[in-house]
DRENNU-793932 format. One record per residue (C-alpha): residue in one letter; x, y, z. Coordinates in steps of 0.25 Angstrom, whole numbers, plus 5000, padded with zeros to 4 digits. Last residue first. Layout:
AXYZ...
END
This chain:
X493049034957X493249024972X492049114978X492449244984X493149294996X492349325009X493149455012X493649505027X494749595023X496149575025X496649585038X497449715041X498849695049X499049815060X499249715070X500749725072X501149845062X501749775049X503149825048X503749935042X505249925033X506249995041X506750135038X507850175031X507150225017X508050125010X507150005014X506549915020X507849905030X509149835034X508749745019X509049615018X509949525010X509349395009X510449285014X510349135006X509149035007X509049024992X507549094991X508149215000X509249204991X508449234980X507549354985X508849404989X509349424973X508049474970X508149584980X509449614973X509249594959X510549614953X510249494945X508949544939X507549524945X507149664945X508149754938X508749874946X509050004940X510550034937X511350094950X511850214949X511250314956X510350224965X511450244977X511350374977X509850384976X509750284988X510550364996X509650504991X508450424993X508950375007X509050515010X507650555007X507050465015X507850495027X507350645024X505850595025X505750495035X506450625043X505450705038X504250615041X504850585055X504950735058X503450775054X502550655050X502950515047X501650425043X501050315050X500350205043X499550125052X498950055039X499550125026X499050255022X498550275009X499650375002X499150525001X500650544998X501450424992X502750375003X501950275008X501550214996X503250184993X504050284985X505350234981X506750284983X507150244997X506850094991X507650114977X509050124986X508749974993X510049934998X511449894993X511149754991X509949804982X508349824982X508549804997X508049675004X506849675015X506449515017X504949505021X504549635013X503649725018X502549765008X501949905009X501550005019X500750115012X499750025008X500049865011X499049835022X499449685028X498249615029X498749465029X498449455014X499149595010X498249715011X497749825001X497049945004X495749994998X494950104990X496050194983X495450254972X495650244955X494850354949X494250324936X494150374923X493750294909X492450234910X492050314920X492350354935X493050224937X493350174950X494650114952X495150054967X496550084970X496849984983X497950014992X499449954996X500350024988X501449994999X502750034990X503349884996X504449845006X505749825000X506249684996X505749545000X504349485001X504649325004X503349234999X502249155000X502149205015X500749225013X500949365017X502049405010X501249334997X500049424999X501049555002X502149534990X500949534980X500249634987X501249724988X501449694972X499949744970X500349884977X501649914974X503249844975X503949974973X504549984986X505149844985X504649694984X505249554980X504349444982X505149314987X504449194984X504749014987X503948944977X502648884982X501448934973X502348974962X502548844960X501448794956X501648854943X500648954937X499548864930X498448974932X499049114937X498249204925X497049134928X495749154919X495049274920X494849384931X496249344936X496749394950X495749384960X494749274954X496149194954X496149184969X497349254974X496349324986X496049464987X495249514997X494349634998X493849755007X493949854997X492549814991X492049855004X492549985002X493450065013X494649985010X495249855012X496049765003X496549625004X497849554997X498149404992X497249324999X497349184999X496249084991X497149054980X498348994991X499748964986X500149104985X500949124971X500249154959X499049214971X500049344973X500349364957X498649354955X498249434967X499549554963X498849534948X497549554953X497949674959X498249754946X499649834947X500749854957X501949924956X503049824956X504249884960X504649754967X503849644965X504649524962X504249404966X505449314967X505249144966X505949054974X506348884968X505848874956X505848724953X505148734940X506148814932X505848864919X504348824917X504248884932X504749034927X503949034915X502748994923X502949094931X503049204920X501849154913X501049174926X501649304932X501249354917X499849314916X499949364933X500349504927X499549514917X498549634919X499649684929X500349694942X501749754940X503349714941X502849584944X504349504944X504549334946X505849284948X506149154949X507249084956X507748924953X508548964942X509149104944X508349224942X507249144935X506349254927X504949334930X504349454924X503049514926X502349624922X503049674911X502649814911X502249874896X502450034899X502250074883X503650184883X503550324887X504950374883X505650434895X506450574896X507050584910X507450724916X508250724928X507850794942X509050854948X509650844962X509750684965X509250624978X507850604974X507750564958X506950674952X506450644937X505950734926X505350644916X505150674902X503950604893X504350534881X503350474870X503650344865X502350274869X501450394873X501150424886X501050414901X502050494908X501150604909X499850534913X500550464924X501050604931X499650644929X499250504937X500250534947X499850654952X500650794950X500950864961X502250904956X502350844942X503150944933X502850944918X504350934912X503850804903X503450754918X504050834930X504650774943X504550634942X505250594955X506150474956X505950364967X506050234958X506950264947X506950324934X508150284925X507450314911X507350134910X506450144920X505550254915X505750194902X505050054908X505849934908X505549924923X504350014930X504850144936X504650134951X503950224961X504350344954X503950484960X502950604953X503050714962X502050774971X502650744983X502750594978X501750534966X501950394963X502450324951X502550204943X503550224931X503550174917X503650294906X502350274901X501350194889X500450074898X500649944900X500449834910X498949824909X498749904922X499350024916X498350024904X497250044913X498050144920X498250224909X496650214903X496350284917X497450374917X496950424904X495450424908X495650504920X496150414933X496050484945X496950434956X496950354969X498450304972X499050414979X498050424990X496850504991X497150644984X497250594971X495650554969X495350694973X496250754964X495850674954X494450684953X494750854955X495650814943X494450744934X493650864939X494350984933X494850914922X493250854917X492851004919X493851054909X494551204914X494351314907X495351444910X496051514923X494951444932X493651524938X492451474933X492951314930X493751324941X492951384952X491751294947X492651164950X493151224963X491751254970X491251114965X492551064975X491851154985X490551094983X491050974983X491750994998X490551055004X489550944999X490450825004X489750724999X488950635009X489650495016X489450365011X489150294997X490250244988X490250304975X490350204966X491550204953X491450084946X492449964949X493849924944X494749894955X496149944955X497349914962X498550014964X500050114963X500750184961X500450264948X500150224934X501450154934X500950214946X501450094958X500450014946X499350004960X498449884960X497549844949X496249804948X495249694948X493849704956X493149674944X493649524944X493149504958X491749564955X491749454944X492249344953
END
């Protein structure tokens, strides 16, 4: 159980503090295989002399190297980064739940800064931003091509202070300029009510320290109000991600079975190579934040709701009870964060956090790249899905790990992709223009709305397509399905 307990970590925060991913806390080893590359370090060596001789005025030794570390680490994929002391202590405070910013997860997108989602009641959300927007300069320091960790560092701040925000919105001809107040970023993990007696709802908006304390009290809550519950909503959408025990925890509070595995991984190391089952040993490393839930959480009748935003631990989630049939998966397919970010510290305050495996659903579906498919497709709206042909999934980021069998568009295929793209963002703009942001689990609540007449037997509005983007959701390729690893799992504590 010990070496279990130090394998905890987190799963992407979409880029609250990046998009993103699931830590595992060990010390750095260099694995043994093939020689140096003498040329190549020599050359790199070349450089370093170069600039320290030769370079308009001084430059500190720790800067040059900690951004040659950097770089390197960047160029993989756009979830392994650098962590210099500050970022370190920021996303140590990130995965607690709070942490002083404007509240927005982001990726980087042709050199731009884009928004995955704002976070709710935050002051980036109450500003007006919006999924899809493009930071273009932060306090008037433009971004191009800069990385999302620098774009972090500036946004981070003191509580009270402003930073300005110049924002472009696709489809509209000037940028705008947004003034926000950082404000402490405390995110309430869960929330759950009864949207009308006999249907609960239960929303993860982020995978944290206490998210399954929180699931617990909440769904006790829930039960003591109304004992006969008749379906219960999951509600997922625009959740980031966060620690993976949480995702193991959230998935077991409602599979039947302990002993089922809730997602697999595979990479290059043989520690990659790793089951995770919904055993308490896998999610709490004291005591058990899910003892004494009610039974009927076991049985009641689930719909998960989903959408592009749905990252990384809440693709978990929605695959492992997808899979075991526990429950329907309905919305939009999901952002498709579907790797591994292991974090090896170079000392005791810097670290670099490197993809090492993928993640796959219990059946051995691969979710990088590729995503969650919902079983029911339904439109954020009954007009359609407008938010879809804004937001940037995993398969849009550059240097993204590739999915399994995943072909890309090149040439004329790629430009027409692209151009039809752009065009629903302009319709999709239009029709966003003037419509207030949407509140999960609210009366105007569309998805939820359908997630309870599927429960009531009545029509489930369903979507002509996955999206706005107009092109049919992918399928599973026959055959192409991955079996978990083969793992002897440890002794029942």
């Amino acid at each position: 159980m010990g070496k279990r307990a130090k394998n905890f970590g987190l799963i992407g925060l979409g880029m609250v503090a990046g998009v993103a991913a699931s830590f595992q806390f060990s010390a750095y080893a260099q694995k043994n295989g093939a020689p140096l590359p003498l040329d190549e370090l020599r050359q790199l060596a070349d450089v370093y002399g170069l600039i320290k001789t030769d370079y308009v005025e001084p430059v500190e030794d720790k800067k040059l190297l900690s951004e040659a570390i950097g770089g390197m680490v960047a160029s993989l994929d756009p979830h392994s980064v650098y962590l210099d002391q500050k970022s370190f202590r920021e996303m140590r405070e990130s995965v607690q739940g709070k942490f002083v910013g404007v509240g927005v997860e982001i990726a980087s997108e042709d050199g731009y800064i884009k928004i995955v989602s704002p976070i709710e009641d935050t002051p980036a959300h109450k500003a007006g931003i919006k999924a899809g927007d493009l930071i273009t300069r932060i306090d008037n320091v433009p971004v191009r091509n800069m990385n999302v960790d620098e774009a972090i560092k500036r946004m981070r701040g003191k509580v009270g202070s402003k930073v300005t925000l110049t924002i472009a919105r696709p489809g509209e001809d000037q940028p705008w300029v947004v003034p926000v107040a950082r404000e402490q970023i405390n995110v309430q993990s869960v929330k759950a009510k009864l949207v009308e007696p006999g249907y609960a709802w239960v929303r993860v908006s982020q995978f944290q320290e206490n998210t399954l304390e929180e699931l617990a009290k909440k769904t006790k809550a829930l039960y003591a109000e109304n004992p006969e519950i008749k379906g219960l909503v999951l509600d997922l959408r625009n959740d980031p991600g966060g620690l993976l025990p949480g995702a193991i925890g959230v998935s077991a509070a409602f599979l039947p079975k302990p002993d089922q595995v809730i997602v697999s991984t595979k990479g290059q190391l043989p520690d990659s190579n790793t089951a995770y089952y919904g055993r308490r040993e896998f999610y709490a490393q004291r005591g058990d934040p899910l003892a004494g839930l009610p039974a009927g959480l076991k049985t009641v009748p689930m719909v998960v709701l989903v959408n592009g935003g749905s990252a990384s631990a809440s693709e978990i989630v929605a695959g492992a009870l997808q899979d075991y049939k526990r429950a329907i998966v309905l919305g939009s397919q999901t952002f498709g964060k579907g790797s591994v970010q292991t974090l090896r510290q170079l000392s005791a305050d810097t670290a670099i956090k490197l993809t090492t495996a993928r993640y796959y659903t219990p059946k051995g579906r691969p979710i990088q790249a590729t995503g969650i498919v919902p079983d029911l497709r339904v439109h954020e709206t009954a007009e359609g899905d407008m938010l879809n042909a804004l937001r940037v999934r995993e398969a849009d980021l550059q240097r993204h790990l590739a999915a399994e069998n995943e072909k890309k568009e090149t040439g004329a295929a790629a430009k027409t992709a692209a151009n039809d793209s752009l065009e629903q963002q302009k319709r999709a703009l239009a029709l966003l223009k003037d419509r207030k942001p949407l509140e999960f689990g609210s009366k105007d609540d569309f998805q939820l709305a359908q997630a309870i007449n599927h429960f009531k037997g009545l029509p489930v509005q369903l979507a002509k397509t996955e999206d706005n983007r107009g092109k049919p959701a992918p399928q599973p390729l026959p055959g192409a399905e991955h079996k978990p690893p083969e793992i002897k799992a440890p002794p029942k504590k």
